[in-house]
C-alpha positions as a Markdown table, in Angstrom:
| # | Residue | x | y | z |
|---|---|---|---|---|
| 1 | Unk | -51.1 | 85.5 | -140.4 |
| 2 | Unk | -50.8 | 86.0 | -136.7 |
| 3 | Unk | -54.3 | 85.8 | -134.5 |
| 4 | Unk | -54.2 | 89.2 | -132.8 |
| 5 | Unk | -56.1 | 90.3 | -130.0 |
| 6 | Unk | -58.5 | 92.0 | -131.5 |
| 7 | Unk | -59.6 | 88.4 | -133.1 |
| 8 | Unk | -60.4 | 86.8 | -130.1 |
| 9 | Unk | -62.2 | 89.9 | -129.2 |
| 10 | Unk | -64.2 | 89.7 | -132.7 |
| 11 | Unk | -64.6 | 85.6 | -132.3 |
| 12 | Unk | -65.9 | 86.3 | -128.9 |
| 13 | Unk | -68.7 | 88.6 | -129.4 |
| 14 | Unk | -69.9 | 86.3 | -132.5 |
| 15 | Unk | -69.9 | 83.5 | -130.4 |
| 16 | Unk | -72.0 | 84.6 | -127.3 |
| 17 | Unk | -74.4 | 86.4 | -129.8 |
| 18 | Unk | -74.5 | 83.4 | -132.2 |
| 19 | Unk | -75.8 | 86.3 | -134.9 |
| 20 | Unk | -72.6 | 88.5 | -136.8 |
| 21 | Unk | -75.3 | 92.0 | -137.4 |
| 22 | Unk | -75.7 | 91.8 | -133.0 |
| 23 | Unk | -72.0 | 91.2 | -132.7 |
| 24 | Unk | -70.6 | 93.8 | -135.0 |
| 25 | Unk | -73.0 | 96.9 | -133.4 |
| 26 | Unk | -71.8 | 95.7 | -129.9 |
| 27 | Unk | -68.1 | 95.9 | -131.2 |
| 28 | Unk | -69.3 | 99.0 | -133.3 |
| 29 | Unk | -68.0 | 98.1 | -136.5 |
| 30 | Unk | -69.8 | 97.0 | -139.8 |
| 31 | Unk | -70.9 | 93.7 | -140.0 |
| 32 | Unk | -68.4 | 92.6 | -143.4 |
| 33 | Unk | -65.4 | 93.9 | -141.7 |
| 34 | Unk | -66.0 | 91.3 | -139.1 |
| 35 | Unk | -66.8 | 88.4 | -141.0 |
| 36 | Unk | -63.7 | 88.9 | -143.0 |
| 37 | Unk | -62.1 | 89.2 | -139.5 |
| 38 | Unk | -63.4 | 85.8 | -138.3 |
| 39 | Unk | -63.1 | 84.3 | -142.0 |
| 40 | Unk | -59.3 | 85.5 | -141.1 |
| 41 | Unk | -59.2 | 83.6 | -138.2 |
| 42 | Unk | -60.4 | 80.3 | -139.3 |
| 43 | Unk | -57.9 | 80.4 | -142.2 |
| 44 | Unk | -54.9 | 81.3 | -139.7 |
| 45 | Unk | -55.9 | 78.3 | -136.7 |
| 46 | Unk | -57.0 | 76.8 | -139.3 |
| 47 | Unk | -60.2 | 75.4 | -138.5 |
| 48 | Unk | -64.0 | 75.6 | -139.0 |
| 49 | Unk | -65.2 | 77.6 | -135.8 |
| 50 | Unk | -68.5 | 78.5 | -136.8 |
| 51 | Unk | -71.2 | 76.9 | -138.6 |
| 52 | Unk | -73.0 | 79.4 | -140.2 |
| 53 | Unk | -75.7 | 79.9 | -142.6 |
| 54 | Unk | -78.3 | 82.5 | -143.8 |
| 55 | Unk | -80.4 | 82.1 | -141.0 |
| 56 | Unk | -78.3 | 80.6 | -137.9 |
| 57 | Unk | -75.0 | 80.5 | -136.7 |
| 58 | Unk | -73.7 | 77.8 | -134.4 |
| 59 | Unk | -70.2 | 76.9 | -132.8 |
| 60 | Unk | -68.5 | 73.8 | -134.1 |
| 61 | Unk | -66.7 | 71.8 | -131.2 |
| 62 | Unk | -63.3 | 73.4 | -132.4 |
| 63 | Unk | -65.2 | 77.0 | -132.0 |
| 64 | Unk | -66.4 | 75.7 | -128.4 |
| 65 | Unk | -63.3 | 74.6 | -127.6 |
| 66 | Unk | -61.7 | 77.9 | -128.8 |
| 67 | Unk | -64.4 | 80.3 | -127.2 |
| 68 | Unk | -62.9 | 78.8 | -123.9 |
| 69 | Unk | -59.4 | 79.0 | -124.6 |
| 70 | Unk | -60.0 | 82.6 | -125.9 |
| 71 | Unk | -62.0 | 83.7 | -122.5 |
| 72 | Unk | -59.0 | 82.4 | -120.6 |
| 73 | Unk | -56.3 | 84.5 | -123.2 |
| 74 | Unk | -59.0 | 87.7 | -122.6 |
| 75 | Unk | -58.9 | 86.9 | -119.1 |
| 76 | Unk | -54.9 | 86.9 | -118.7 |
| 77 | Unk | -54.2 | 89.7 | -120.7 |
| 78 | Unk | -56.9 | 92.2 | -118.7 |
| 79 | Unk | -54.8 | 90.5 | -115.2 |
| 80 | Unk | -51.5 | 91.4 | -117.2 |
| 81 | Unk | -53.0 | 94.7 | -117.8 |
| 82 | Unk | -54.1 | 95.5 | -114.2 |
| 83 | Unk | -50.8 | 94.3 | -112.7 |
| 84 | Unk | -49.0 | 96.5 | -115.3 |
| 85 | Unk | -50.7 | 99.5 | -114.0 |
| 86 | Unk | -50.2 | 98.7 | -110.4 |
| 87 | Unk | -46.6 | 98.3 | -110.9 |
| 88 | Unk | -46.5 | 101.7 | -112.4 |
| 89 | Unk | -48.6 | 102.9 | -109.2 |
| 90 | Unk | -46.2 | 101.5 | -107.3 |
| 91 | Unk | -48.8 | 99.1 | -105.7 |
| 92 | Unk | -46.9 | 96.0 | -106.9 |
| 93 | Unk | -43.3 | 94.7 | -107.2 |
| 94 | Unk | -40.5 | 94.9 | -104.9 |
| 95 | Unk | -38.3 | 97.6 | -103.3 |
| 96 | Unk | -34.6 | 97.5 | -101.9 |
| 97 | Unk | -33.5 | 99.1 | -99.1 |
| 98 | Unk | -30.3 | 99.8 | -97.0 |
| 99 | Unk | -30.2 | 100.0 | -93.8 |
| 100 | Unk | -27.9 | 101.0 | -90.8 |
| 101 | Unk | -27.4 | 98.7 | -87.8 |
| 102 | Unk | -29.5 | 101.4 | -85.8 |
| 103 | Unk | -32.2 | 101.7 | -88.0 |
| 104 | Unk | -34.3 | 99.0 | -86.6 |
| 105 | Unk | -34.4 | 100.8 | -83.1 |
| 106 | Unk | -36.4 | 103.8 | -84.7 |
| 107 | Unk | -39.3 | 103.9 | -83.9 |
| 108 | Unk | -40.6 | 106.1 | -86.5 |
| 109 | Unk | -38.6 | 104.5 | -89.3 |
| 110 | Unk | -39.6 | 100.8 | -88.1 |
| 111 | Unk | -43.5 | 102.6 | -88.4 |
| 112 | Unk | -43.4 | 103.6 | -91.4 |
| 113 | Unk | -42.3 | 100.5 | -92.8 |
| 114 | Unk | -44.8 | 98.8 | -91.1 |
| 115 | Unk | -47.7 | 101.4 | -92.4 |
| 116 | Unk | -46.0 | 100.6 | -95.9 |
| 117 | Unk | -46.7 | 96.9 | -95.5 |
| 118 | Unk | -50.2 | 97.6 | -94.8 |
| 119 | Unk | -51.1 | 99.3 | -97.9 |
| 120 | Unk | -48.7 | 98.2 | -100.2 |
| 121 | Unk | -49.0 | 94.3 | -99.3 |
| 122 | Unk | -48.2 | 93.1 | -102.8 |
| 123 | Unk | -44.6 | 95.0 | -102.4 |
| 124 | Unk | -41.4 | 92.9 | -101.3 |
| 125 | Unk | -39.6 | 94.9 | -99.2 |
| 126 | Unk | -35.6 | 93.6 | -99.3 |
| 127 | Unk | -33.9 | 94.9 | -96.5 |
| 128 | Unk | -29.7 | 95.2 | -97.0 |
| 129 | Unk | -28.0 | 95.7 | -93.2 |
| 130 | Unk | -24.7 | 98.1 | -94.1 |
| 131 | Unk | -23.0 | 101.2 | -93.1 |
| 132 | Unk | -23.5 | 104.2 | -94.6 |
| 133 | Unk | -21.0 | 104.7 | -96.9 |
| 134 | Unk | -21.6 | 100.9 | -98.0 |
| 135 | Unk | -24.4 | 102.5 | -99.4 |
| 136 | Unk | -23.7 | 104.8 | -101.7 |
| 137 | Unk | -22.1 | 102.4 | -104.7 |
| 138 | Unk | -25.5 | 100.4 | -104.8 |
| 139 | Unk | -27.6 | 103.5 | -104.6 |
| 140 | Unk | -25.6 | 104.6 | -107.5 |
| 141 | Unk | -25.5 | 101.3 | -109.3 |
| 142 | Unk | -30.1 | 100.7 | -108.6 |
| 143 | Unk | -29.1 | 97.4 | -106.3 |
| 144 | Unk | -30.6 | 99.2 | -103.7 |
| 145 | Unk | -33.5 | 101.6 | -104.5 |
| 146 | Unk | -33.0 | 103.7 | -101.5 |
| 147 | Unk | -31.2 | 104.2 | -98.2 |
| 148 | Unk | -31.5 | 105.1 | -94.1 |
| 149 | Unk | -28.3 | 106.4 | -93.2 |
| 150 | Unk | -26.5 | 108.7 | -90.9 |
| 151 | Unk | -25.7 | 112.0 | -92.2 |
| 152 | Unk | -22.7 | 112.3 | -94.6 |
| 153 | Unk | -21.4 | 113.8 | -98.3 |
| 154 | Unk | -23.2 | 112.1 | -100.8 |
| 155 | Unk | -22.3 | 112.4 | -104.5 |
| 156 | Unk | -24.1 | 115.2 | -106.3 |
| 157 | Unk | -26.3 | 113.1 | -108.3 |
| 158 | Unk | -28.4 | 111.2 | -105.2 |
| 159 | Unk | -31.4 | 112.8 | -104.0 |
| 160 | Unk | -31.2 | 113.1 | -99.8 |
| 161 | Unk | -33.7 | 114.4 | -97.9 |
| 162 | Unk | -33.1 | 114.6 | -93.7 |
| 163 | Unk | -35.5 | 112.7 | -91.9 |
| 164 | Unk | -35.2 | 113.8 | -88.5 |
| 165 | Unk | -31.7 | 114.5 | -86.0 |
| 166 | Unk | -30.9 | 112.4 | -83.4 |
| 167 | Unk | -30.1 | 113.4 | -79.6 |
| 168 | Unk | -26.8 | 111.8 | -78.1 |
| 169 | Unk | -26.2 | 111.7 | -74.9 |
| 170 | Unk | -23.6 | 110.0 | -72.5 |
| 171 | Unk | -24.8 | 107.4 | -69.2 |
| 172 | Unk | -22.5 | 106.7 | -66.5 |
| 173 | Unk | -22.9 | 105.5 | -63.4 |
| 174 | Unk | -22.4 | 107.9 | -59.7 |
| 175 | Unk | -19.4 | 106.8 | -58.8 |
| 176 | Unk | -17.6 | 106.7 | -62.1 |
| 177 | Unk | -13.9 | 107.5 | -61.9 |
């Protein structure tokens, strides 16, 4: 038999209640379904967690040993669970970016990654220095997840959305020939 979660979950509630009736209405099941659940568990470890009669029941120093190993398991899988969901939020985990040369010297593209930073701290932000149309076979391929570049023909099946159009202009001196 494999121990599942819900064992240590059972195993748990018996041992900080040290009474199988209090345990099984916290869990809200019936009290034979859990014995049977903990009997379960003994037979799989196998060992004698509990010493139990008709009127007490007691953890052996296996149990005690197990209650601890079984808060740190509980403990890891409701971290796993939290970091699962703020990877899905997209709170967590790391992003890819490409860049132009220029990109750094805007000022509002440079702020937003900053802001980014601030409330996504737990997001690793790879930044990829090409041209533009070094971009488009990693967009394509997920190497990089997105990309700032200059305005060009992209293929049909990346999403582009124009942030803002830049003013050129041309600086000479007076006396230029």
């Amino acid at each position: 038999m494999m121990i599942e979660f819900r064992h240590l979950r059972y195993f748990i509630a018996v041992a900080e209640e040290l009474h199988f009736g209090r345990a099984a209405e916290r869990l809200n099941i019936s009290q034979p379904p859990l014995s049977q659940q903990i009997q379960a568990l003994e037979n799989a470890i196998p060992a004698k967690l509990l010493a139990r009669n008709n009127r007490n029941v007691s953890l052996t120093p296996a149990g005690e040993m197990f209650l601890r190993e079984a808060y740190q398991i509980r403990t890891q899988v409701e971290a796993a669970v939290e970091k699962a969901a703020r990877m899905d939020r997209g709170e967590l985990g790391e992003v890819s970016v490409g860049f132009t040369s220029t990109t750094p010297f805007m000022r509002h593209i440079t702020a937003t990654f900053r802001q980014y930073r601030e409330i996504y701290p737990d997001v690793a932000i790879h930044m990829h220095q090409m041209n533009t149309k070094q971009q488009i076979n990693p967009l394509l391929s997920g190497r990089i997840d997105f990309g700032v570049m200059r305005n060009t023909q992209l293929p049909d099946n990346l999403v582009h959305e124009l942030l803002f159009k830049e003013r050129f202009m041309l600086a000479i001196y007076d006396d230029h020939p």
